[in-house]
Biopython code that builds the backbone (N, CA, C, O; Angstrom):
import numpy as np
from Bio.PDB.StructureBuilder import StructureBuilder

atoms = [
    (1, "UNK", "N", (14.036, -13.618, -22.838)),
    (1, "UNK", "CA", (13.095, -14.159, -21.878)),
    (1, "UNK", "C", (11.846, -14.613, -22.648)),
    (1, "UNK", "O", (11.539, -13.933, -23.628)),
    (2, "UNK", "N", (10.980, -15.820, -22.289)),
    (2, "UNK", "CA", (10.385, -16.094, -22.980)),
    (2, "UNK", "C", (9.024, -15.584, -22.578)),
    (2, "UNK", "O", (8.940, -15.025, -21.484)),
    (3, "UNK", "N", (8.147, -15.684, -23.189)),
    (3, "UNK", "CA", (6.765, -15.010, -22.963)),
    (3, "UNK", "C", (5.968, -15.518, -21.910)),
    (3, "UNK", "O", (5.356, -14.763, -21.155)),
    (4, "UNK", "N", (5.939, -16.708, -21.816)),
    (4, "UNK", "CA", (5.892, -17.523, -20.035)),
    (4, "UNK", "C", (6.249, -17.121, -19.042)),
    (4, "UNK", "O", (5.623, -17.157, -17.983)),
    (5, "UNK", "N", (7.484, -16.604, -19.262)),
    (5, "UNK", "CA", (8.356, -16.105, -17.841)),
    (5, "UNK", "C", (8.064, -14.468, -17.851)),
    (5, "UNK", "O", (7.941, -13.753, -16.857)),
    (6, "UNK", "N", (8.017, -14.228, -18.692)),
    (6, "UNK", "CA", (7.621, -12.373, -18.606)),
    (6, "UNK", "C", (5.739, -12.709, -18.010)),
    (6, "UNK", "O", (5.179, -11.932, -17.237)),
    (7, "UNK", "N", (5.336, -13.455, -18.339)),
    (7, "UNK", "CA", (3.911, -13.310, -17.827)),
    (7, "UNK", "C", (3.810, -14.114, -16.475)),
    (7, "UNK", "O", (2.838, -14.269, -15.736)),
    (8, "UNK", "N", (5.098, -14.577, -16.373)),
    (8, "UNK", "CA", (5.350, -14.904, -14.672)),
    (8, "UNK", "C", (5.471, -14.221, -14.088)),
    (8, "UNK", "O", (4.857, -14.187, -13.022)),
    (9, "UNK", "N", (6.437, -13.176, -14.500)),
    (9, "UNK", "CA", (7.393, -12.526, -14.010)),
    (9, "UNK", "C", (6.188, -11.447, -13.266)),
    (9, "UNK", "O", (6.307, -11.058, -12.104)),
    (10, "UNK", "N", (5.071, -11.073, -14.137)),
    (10, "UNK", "CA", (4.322, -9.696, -14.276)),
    (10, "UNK", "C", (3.263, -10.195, -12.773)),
    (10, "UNK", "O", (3.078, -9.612, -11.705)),
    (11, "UNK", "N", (2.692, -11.619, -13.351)),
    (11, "UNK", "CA", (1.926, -12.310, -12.461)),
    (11, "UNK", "C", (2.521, -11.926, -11.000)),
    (11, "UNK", "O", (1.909, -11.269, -10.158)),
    (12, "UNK", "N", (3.711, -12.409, -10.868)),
    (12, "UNK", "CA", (4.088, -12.739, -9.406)),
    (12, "UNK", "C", (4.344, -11.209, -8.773)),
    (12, "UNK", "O", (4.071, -11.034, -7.586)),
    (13, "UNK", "N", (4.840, -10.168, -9.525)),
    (13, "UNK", "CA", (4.335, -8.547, -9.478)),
    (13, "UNK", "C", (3.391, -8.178, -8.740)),
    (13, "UNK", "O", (3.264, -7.478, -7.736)),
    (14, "UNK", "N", (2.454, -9.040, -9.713)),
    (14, "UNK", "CA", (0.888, -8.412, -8.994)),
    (14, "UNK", "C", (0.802, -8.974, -7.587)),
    (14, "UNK", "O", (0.534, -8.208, -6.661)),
    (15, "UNK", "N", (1.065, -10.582, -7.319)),
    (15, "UNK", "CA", (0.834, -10.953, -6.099)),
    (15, "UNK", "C", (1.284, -10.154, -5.340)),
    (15, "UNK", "O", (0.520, -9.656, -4.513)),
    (16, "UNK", "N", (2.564, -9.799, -5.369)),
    (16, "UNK", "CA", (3.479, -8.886, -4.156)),
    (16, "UNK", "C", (2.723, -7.713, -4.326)),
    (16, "UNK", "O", (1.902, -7.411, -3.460)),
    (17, "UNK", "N", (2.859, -7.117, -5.168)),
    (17, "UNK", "CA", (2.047, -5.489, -4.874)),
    (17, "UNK", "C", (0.648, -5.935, -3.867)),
    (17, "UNK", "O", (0.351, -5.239, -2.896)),
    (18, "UNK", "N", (-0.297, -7.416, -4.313)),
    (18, "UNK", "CA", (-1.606, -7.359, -3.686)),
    (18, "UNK", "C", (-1.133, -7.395, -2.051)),
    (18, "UNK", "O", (-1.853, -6.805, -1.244)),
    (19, "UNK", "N", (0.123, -8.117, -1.564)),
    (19, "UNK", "CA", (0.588, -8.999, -0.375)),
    (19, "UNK", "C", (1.111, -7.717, 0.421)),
    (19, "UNK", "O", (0.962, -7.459, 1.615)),
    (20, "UNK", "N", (1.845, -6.898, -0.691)),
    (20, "UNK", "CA", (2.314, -5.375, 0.130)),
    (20, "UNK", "C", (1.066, -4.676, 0.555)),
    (20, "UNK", "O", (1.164, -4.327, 1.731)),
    (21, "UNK", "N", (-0.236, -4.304, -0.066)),
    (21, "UNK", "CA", (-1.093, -3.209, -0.081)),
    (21, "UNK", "C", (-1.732, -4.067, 1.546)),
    (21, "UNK", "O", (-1.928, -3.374, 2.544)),
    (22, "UNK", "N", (-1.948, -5.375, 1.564)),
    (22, "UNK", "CA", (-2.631, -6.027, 2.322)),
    (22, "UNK", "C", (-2.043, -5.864, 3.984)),
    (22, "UNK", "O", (-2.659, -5.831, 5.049)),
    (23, "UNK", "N", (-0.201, -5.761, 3.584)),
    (23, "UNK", "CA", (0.447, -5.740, 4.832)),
    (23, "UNK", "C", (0.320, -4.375, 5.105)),
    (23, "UNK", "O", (0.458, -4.062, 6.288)),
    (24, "UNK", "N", (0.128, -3.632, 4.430)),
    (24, "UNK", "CA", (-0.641, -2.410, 5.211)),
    (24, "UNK", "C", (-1.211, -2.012, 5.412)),
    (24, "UNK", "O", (-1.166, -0.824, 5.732)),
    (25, "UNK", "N", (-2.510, -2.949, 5.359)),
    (25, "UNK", "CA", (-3.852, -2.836, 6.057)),
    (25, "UNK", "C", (-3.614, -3.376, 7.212)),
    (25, "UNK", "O", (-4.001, -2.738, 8.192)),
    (26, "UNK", "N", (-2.945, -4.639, 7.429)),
    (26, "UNK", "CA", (-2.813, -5.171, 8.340)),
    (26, "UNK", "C", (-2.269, -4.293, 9.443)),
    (26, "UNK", "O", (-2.616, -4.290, 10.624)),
    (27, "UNK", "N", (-1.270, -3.481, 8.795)),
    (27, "UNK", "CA", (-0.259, -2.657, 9.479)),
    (27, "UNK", "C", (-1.303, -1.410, 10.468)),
    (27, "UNK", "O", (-1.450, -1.226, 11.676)),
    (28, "UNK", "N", (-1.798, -0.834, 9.388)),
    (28, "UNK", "CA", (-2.883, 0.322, 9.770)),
    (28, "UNK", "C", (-4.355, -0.260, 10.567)),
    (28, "UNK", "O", (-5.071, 0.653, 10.979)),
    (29, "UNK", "N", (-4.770, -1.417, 10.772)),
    (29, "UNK", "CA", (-5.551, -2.008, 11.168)),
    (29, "UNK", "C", (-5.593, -2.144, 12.789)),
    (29, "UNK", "O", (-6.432, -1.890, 13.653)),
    (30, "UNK", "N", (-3.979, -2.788, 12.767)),
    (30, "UNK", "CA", (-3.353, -2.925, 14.067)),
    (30, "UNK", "C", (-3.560, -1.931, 15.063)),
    (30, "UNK", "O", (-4.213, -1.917, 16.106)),
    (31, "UNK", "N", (-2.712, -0.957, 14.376)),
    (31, "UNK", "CA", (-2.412, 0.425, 14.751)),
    (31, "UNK", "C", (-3.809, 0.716, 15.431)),
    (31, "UNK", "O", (-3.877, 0.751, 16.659)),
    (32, "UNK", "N", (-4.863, 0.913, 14.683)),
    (32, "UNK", "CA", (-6.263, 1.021, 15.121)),
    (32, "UNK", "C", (-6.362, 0.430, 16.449)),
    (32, "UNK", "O", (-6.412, 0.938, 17.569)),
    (33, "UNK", "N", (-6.374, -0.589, 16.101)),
    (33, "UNK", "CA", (-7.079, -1.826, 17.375)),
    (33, "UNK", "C", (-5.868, -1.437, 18.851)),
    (33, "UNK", "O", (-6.266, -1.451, 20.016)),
    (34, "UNK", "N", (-4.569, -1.154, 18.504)),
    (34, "UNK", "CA", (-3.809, -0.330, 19.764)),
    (34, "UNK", "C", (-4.302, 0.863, 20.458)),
    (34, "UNK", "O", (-4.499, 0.944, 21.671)),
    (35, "UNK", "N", (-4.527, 1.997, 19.379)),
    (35, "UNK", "CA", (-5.381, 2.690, 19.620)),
    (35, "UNK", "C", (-6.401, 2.711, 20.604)),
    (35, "UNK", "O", (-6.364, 3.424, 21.608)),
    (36, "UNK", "N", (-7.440, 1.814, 20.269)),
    (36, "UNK", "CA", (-8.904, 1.579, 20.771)),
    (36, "UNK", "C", (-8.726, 0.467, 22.558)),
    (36, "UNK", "O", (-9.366, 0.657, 23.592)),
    (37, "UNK", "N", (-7.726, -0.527, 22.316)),
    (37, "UNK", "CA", (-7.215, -1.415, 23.650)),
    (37, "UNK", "C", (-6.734, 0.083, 24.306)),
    (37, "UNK", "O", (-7.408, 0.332, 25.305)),
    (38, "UNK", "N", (-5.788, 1.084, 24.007)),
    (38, "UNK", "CA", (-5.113, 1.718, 24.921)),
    (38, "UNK", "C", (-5.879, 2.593, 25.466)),
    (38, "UNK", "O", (-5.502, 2.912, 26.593)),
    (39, "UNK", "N", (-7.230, 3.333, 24.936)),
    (39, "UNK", "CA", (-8.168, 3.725, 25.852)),
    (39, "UNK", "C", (-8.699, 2.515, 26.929)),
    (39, "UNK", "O", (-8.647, 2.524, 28.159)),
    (40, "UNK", "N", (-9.015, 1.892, 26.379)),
    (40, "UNK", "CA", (-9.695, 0.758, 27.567)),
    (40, "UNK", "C", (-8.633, 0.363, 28.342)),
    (40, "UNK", "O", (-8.967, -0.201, 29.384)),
    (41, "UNK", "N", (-7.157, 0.517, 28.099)),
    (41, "UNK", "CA", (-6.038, 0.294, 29.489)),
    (41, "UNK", "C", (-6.447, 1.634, 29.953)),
    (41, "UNK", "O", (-7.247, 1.627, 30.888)),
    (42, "UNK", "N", (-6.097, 2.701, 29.533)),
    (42, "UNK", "CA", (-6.604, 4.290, 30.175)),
    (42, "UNK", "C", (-8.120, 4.129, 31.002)),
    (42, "UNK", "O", (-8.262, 4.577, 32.140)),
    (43, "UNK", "N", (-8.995, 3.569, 30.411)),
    (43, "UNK", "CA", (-10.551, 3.466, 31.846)),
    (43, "UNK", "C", (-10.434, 2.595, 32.212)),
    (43, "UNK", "O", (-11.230, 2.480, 33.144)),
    (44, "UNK", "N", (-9.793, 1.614, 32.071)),
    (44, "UNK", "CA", (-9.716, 0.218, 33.571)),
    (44, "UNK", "C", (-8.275, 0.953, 34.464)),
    (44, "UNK", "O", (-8.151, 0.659, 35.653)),
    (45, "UNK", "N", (-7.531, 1.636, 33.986)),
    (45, "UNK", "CA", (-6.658, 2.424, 35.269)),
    (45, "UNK", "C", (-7.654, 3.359, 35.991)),
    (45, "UNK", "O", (-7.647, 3.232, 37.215)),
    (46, "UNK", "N", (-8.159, 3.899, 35.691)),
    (46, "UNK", "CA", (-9.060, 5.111, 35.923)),
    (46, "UNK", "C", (-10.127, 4.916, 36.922)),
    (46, "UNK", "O", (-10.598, 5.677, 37.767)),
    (47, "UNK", "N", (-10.395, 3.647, 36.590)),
    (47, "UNK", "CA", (-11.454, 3.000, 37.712)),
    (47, "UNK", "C", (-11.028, 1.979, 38.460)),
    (47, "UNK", "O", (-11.747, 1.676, 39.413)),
    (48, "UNK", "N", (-9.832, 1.234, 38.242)),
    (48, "UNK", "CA", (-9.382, 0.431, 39.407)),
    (48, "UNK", "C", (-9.471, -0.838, 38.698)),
    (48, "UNK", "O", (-9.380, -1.818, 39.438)),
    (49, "UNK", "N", (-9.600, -1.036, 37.663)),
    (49, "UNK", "CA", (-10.060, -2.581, 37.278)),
    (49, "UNK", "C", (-8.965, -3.041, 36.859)),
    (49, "UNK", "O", (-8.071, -2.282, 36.484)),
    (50, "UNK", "N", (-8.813, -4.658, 36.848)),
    (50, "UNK", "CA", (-8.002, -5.205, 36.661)),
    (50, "UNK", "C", (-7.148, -4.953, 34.804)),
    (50, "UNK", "O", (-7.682, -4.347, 33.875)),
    (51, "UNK", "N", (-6.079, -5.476, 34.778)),
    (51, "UNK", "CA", (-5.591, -5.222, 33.332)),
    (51, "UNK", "C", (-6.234, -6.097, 32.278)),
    (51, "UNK", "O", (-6.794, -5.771, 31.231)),
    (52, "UNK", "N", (-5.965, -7.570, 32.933)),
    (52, "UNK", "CA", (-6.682, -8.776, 32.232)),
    (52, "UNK", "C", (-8.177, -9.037, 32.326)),
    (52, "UNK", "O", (-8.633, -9.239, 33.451)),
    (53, "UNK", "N", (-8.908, -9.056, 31.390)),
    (53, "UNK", "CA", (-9.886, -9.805, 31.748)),
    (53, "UNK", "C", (-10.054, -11.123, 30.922)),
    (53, "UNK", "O", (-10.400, -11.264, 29.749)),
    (54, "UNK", "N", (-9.700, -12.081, 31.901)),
    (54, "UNK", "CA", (-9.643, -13.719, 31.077)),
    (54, "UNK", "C", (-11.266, -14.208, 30.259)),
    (54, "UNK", "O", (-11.410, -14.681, 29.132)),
    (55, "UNK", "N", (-12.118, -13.949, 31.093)),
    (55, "UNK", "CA", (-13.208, -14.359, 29.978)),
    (55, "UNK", "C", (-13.501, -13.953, 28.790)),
    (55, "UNK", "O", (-13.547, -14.725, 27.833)),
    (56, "UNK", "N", (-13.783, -12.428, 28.691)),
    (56, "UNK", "CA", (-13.506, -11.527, 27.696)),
    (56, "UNK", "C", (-11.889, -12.079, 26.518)),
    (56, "UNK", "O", (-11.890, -12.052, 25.287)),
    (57, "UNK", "N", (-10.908, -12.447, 27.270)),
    (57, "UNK", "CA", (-10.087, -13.040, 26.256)),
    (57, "UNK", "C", (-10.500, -14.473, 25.768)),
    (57, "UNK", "O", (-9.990, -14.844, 24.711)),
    (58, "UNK", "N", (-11.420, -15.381, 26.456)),
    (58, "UNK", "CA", (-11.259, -16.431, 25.950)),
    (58, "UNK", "C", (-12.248, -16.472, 25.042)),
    (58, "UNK", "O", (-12.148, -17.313, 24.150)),
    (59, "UNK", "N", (-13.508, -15.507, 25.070)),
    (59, "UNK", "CA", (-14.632, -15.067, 24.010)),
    (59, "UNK", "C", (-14.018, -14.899, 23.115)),
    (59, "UNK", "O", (-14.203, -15.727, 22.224)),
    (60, "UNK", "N", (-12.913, -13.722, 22.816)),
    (60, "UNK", "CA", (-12.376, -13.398, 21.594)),
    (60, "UNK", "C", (-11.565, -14.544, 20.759)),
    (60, "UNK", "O", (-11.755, -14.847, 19.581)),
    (61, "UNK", "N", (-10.728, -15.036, 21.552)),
    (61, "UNK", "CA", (-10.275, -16.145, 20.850)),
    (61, "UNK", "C", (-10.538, -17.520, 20.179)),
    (61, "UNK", "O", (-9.829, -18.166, 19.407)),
    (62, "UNK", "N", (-12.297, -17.890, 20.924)),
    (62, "UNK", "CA", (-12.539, -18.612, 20.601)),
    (62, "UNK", "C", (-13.646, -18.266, 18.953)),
    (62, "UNK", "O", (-13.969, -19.097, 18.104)),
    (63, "UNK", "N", (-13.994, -16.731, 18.997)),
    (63, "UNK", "CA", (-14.871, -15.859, 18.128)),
    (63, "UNK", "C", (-13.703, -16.304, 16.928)),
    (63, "UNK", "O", (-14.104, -16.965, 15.970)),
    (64, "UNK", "N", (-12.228, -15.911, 17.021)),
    (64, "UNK", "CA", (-11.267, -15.228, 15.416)),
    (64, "UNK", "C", (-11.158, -16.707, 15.651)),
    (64, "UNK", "O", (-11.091, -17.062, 14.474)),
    (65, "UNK", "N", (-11.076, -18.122, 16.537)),
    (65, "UNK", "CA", (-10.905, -19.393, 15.697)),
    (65, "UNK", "C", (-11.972, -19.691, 14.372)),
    (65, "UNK", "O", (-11.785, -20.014, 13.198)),
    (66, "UNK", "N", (-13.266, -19.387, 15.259)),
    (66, "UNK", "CA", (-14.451, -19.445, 14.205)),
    (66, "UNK", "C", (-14.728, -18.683, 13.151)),
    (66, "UNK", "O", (-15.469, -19.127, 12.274)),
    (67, "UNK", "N", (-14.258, -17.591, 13.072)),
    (67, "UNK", "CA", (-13.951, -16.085, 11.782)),
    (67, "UNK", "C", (-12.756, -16.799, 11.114)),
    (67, "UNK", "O", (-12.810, -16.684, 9.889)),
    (68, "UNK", "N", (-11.517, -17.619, 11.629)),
    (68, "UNK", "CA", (-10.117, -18.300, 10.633)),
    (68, "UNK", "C", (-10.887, -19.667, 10.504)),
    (68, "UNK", "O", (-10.641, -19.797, 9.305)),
    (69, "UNK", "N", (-11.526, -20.633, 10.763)),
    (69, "UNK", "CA", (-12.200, -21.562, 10.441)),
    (69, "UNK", "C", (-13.500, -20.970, 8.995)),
    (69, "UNK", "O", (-13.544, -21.739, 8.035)),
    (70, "UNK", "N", (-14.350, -19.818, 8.931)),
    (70, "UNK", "CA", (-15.277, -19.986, 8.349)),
    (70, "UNK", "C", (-14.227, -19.431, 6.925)),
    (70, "UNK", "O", (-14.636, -19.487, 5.766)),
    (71, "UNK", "N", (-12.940, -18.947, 7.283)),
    (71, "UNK", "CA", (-12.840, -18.078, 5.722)),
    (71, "UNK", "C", (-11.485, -18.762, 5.868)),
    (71, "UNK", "O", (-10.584, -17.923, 5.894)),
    (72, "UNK", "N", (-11.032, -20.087, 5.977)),
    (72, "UNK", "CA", (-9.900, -20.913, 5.336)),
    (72, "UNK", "C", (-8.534, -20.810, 5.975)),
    (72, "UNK", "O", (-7.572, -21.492, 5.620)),
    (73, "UNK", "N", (-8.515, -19.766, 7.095)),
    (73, "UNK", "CA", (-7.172, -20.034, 7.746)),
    (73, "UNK", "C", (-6.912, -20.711, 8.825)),
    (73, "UNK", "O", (-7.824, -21.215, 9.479)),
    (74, "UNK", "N", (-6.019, -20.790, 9.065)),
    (74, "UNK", "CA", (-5.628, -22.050, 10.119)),
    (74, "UNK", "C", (-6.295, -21.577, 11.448)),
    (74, "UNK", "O", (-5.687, -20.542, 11.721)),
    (75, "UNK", "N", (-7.094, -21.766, 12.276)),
    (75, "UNK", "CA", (-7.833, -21.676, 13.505)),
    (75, "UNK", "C", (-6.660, -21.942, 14.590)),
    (75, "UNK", "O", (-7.040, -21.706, 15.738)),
    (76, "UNK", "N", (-5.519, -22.316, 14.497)),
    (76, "UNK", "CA", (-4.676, -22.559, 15.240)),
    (76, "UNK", "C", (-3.470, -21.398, 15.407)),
    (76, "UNK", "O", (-2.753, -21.051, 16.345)),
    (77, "UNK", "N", (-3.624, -20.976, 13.992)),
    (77, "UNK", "CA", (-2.855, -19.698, 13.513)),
    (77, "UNK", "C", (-3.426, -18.609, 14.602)),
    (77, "UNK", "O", (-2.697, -18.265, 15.532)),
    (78, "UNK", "N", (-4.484, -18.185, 14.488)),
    (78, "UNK", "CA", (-5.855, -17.352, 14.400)),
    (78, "UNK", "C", (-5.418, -17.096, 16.283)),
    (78, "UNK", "O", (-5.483, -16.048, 16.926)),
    (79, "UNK", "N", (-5.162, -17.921, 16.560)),
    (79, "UNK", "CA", (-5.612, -18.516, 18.299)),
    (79, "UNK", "C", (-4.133, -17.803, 19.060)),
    (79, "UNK", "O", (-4.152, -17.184, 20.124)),
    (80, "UNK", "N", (-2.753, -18.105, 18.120)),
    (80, "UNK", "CA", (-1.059, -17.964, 18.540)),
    (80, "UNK", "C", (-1.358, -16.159, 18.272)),
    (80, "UNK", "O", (-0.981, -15.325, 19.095)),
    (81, "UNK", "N", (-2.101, -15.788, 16.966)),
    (81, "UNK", "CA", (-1.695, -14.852, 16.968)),
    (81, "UNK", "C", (-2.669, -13.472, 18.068)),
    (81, "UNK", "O", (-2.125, -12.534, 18.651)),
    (82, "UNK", "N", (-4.195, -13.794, 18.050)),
    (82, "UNK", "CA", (-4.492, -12.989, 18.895)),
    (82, "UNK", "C", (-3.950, -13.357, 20.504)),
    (82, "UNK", "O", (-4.194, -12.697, 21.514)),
    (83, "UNK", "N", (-3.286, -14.392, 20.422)),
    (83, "UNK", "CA", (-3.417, -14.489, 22.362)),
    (83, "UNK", "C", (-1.809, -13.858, 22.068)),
    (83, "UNK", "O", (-1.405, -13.656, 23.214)),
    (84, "UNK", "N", (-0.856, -13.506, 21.253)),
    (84, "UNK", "CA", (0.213, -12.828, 20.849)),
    (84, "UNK", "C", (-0.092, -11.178, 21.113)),
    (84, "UNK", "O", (0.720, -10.461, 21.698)),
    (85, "UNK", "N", (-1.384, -10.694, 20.593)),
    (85, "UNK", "CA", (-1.970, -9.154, 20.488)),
    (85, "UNK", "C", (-2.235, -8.999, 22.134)),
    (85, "UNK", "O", (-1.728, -8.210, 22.932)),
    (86, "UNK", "N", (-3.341, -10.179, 22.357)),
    (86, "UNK", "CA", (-4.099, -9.458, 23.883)),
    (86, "UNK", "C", (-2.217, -9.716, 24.804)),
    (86, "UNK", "O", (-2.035, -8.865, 25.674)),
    (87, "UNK", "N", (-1.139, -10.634, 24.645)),
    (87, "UNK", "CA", (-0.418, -10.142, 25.453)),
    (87, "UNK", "C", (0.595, -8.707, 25.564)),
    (87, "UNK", "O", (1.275, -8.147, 26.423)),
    (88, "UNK", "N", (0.277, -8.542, 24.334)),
    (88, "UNK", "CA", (0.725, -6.785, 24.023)),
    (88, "UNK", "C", (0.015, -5.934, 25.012)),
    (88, "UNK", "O", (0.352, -5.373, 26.055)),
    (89, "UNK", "N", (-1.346, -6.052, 24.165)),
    (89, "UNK", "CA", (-2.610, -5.478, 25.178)),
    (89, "UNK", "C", (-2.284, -4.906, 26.544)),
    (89, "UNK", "O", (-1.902, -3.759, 26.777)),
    (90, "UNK", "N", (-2.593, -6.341, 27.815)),
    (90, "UNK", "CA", (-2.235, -6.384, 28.896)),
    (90, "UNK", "C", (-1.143, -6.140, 29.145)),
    (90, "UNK", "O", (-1.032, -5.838, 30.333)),
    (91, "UNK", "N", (0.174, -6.104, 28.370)),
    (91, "UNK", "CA", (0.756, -5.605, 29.120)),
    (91, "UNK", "C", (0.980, -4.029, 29.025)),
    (91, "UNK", "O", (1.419, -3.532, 30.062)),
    (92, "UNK", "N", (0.791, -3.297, 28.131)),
    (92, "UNK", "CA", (0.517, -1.871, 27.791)),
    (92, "UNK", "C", (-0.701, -1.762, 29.019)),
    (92, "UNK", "O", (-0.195, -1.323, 30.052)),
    (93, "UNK", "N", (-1.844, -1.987, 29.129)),
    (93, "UNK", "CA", (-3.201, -2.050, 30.394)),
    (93, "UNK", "C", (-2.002, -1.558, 31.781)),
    (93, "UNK", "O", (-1.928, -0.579, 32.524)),
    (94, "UNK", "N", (-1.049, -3.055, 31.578)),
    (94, "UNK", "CA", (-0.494, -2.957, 33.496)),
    (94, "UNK", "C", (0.382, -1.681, 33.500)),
    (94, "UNK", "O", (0.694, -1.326, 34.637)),
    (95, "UNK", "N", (1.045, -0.590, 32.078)),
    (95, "UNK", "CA", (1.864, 0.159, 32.598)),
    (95, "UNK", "C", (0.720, 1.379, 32.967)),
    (95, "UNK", "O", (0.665, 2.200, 33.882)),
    (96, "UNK", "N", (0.135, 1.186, 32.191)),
    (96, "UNK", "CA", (-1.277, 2.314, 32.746)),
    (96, "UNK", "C", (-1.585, 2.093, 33.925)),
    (96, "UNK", "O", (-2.149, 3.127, 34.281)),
    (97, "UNK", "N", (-1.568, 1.179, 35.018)),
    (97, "UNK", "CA", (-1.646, 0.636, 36.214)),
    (97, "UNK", "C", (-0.894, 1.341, 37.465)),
    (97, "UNK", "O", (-1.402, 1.314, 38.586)),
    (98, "UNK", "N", (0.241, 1.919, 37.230)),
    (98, "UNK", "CA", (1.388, 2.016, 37.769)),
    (98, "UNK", "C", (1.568, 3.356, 37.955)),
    (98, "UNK", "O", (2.606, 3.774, 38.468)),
]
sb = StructureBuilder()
sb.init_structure("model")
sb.init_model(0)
sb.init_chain("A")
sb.init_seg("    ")
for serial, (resi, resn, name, xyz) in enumerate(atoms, 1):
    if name == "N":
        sb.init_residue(resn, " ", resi, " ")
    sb.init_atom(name, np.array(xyz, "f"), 0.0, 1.0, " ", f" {name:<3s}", serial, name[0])
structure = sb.get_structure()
């Protein structure tokens, strides 16, 4: 193997180890933010309030376009994937409902 490809080889190593450590922040991050939504489904059951709240979602989504716009990711990405989370969200909120 030539010395190019072993310092490829090592390079592209590091990326994955950085891409693994990252997917489990992401992973453990999540987890968090389920956490923290599933109390707030637990006190909007508790008090009667609805599961959704649409303004409050359209604040957030329009906030992580401008947070994936200021630091280089796709704002379109940013937009599929939290309105992907808050429908987790709500629907975990409506079994607390029930």
């Amino acid at each position: 193997m030539s010395d190019a490809v072993t310092r490829a080889a090592a390079l592209l190593k590091e990326h994955r180890d950085s891409i693994d450590r990252l997917d489990a922040v992401l992973i453990y991050t999540l987890a968090e933010r389920f956490a923290q939504t599933q109390a707030v489904g637990k006190l909007k059951a508790e008090h009667d309030l609805p599961p959704s709240d649409p303004a409050r979602e359209a604040t957030q989504i329009a906030r992580l376009e401008r947070l994936a716009e200021e630091s280089g990711l796709d704002p379109e990405f940013a937009k599929k994937f939290l309105t992907f989370v808050i429908a987790e969200v709500i629907r975990h909120h409506e079994q607390f409902q029930k």
